[in-house]
N, C-alpha and C positions, 0 to 999 in steps of 0.2 A: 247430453244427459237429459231424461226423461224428468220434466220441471213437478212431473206430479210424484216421482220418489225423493226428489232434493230432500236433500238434508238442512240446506244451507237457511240460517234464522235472517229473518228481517231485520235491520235493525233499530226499528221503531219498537219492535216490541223488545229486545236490552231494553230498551230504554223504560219502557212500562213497567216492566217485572222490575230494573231498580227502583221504579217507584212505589210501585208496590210492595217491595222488599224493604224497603225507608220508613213509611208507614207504618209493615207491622213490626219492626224493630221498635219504631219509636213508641206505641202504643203496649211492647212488651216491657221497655226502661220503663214508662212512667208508671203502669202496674208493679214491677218490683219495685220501684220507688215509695211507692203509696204503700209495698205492702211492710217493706224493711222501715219506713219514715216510723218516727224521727229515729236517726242513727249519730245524730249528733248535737249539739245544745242549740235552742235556739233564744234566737231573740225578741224581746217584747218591749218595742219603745211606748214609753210613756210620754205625752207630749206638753206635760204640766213637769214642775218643779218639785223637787223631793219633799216630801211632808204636806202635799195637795191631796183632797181627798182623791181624785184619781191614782194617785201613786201608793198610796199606802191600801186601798181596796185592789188596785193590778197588782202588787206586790203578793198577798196575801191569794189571789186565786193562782197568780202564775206558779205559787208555790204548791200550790195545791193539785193544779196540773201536773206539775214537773212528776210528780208522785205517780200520777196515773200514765205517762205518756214512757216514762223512765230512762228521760234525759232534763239535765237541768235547763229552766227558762232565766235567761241572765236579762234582766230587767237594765234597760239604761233609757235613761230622764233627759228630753230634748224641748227645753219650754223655750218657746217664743209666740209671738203674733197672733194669740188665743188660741194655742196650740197648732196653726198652720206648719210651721218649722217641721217636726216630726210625724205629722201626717204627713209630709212632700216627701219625706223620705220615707216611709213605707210607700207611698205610692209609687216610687220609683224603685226600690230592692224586687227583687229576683223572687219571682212569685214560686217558691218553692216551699212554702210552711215553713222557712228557718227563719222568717222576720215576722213578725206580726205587731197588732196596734191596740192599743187600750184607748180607744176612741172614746169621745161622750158626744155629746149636743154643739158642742163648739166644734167640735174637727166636720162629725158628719152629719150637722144637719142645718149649723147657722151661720155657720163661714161664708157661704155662697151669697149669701145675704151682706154681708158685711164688709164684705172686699170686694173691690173692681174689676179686680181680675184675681183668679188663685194658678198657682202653677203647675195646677193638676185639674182635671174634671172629678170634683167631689161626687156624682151621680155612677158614675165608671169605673172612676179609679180602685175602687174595694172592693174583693170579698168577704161579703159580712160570715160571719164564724158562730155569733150565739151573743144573746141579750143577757149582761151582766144585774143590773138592777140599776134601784135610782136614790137619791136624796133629797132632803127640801134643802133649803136656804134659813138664814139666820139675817135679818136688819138687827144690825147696831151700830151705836157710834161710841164716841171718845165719850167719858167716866166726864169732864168738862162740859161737855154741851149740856144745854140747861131743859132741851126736853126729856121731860121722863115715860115718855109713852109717845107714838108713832102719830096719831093725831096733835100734838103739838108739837113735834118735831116738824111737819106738813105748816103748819100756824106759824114757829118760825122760819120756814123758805120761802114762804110767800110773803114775811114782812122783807126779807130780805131776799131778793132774788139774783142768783150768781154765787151767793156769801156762803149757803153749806156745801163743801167739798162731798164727794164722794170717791171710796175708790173701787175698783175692776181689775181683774188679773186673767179673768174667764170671759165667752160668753155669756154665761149662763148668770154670773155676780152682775154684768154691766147689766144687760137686759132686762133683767127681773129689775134693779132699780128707774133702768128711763123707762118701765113700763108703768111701775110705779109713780113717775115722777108724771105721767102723763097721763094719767085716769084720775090722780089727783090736783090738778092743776101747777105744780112748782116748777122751777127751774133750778137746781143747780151745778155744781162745775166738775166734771165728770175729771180725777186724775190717774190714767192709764200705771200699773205695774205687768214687771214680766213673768212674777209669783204671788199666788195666796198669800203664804206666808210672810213677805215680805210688804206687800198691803198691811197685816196685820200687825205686823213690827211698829208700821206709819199710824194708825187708831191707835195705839196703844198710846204710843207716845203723844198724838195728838195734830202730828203732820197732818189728817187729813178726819175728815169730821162724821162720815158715815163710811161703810162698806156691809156689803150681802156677801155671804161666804157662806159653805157648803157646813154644815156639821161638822163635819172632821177637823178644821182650821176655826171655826167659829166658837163653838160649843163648849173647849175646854177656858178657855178666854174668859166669856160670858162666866161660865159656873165659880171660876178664879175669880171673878170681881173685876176683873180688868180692863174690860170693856161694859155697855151695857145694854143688854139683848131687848127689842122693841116686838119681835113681831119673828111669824115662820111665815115661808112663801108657800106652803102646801095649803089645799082646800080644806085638811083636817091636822088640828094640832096636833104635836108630837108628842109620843109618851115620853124621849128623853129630856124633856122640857115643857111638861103639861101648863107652865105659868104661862107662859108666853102666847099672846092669840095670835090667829092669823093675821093676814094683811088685809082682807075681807071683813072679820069681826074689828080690828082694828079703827077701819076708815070707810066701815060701810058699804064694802063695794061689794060685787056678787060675783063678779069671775075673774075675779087675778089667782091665777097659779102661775108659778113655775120654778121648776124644780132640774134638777139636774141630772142626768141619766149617764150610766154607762156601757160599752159594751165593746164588743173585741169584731179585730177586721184584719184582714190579710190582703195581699195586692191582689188586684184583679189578675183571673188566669190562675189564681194556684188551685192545682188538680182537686175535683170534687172530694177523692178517697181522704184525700188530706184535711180538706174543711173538714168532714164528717169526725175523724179521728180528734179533731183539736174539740168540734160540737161537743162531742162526747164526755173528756175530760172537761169541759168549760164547764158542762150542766153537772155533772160530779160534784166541779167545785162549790158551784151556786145551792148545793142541798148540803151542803158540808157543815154539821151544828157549828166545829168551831167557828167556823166565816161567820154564821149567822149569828153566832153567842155574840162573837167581836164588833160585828158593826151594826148589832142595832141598837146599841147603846145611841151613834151618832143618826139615825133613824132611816139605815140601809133597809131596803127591801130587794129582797134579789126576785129571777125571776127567770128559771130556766126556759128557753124556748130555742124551736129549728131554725137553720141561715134562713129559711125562707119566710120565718115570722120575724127576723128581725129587719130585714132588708123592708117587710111591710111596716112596719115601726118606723124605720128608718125615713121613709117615702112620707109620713103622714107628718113624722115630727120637724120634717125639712119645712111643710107646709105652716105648719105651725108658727115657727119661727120667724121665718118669712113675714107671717102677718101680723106679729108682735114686734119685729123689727121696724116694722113698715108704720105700724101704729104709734109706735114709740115714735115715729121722723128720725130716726139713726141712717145718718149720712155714709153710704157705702166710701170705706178709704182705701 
């Protein structure tokens, strides 16, 4: 047979064309994928405890999504470890837009600071989705402790050092206080919960002797008379609480913030068409009056923006943290 009319295929190239054929199959699924998504409910773990300001502000925008996206977001609450526990598992689900995360400061920017090892790369593991907004903090303590204002609160830990309790549920609660505790010179005794509100249950009753908590868990407390509010951790006071100073006009100091941020993340690898689509509704939600009516009573500020302005947020606020961690001497566990 004349080798220049064969017919007959090589078969190296089968072999090519199914890969080539593999390819654009696959590149045509995950377009119809992106274009049918969502086709089914998804999910949005919370990684704070039901009644945290995380959960009741992710509640309220997932709802607000579900709206625009025209499947329900079924919200389910996975607190542990300052929220580590439910970041590992979105870092690990099926990066297909049907899990996603209501992340804050503690999952994706000061964990890595705080633990020795975490069971996921916090710098890798997400795609960021869109920038939800932030909160200050609230210092209070037990309705019994005998100071009435945050510069003698400071006047009794130094007569007494070890003896005022503190609690933390967050990073964002522990932090702001040993950073606090460390630009003023005190010491006291830091006692770990695995919820806000369960901290809060403990001041009330008087188990423990300070905590910093977010507006949402704070806020209604304080105005009850329950507790009583010292001090906000933001660089400008609150209008839902104009009495209260800062922690700066408080104790004199000139750069103590910090404040508590949130914002939404999906595993790494889930397809761009799909971030874009959740961006969309997310920034929907964030200009939404009801959202804004409802949480700025506890002194929400939202704050629409692209994955690629949050992932830069995200980058600086890791920094941040880091060196307020570092500055505070918080011993990575």
């Amino acid at each position: 047979m004349n080798p220049i009319t064969s017919t007959k295929t090589h078969p190296m190239k089968h072999t090519h064309i199914a890969g080539l054929l593999t390819v654009v199959l696959g590149l045509a699924a995950a377009s119809a994928q992106a274009q049918t998504y969502p086709s089914k409910p998804i999910k949005a773990i919370v990684p704070f405890a039901a009644g945290s300001a995380t959960d009741q502000i992710g509640r309220a925008f997932a709802q607000k999504m579900s709206e625009a996206l025209g499947q329900p977001i079924v919200v389910e609450n996975k607190a542990g470890v300052n929220g580590m526990l439910g970041a590992d598992a979105v870092a690990k689900a099926s990066p297909d837009g049907y899990t996603i995360m209501v992340g804050t400061n503690s999952t994706n920017a000061a964990l890595k600071s705080l633990m020795k090892k975490l069971p996921y790369d916090q710098d890798t593991a997400f795609a960021p989705i869109g920038y939800i907004g932030s909160v200050p903090l609230i210092v209070a303590v037990n309705n019994d402790v005998p100071a009435k204002n945050l510069k003698e609160l400071v006047a009794l830990a130094k007569s007494k050092p070890t003896h005022v309790t503190f609690a933390s549920a967050s990073t964002s609660q522990r932090v702001s206080t040993e950073v606090m505790m460390s630009m003023s010179g005190i010491d006291m005794t830091h006692v770990p919960y695995k919820s806000g509100p369960a901290a809060m249950t403990d001041l009330i009753g008087g188990q423990v002797n300070l905590f910093t908590a977010d507006f949402a868990v704070m806020l209604p407390q304080v105005k009850a008379g329950k507790v009583r509010g010292l001090a906000v951790t933001s660089t400008q006071r609150s209008k839902a609480i104009a009495e209260l100073p800062t922690v700066n006009e408080a104790l004199g100091l000139k750069d103590y913030e910090l404040i508590a941020y949130f914002a939404m993340f999906a595993p790494a690898g889930t397809p761009a068409d799909v971030i874009a689509k959740l961006n969309k509704a997310l920034n929907a939600a964030a200009t939404d009056k009801d959202i804004i009516d409802k949480f700025s009573a506890i002194g929400f500020e939202s704050s629409p923006g692209s994955p690629e302005a949050l992932a830069q947020r995200n980058k600086a606020e890791t920094a941040k943290w880091a060196k307020a961690i570092r500055d505070a001497k918080i011993e990575a566990e």
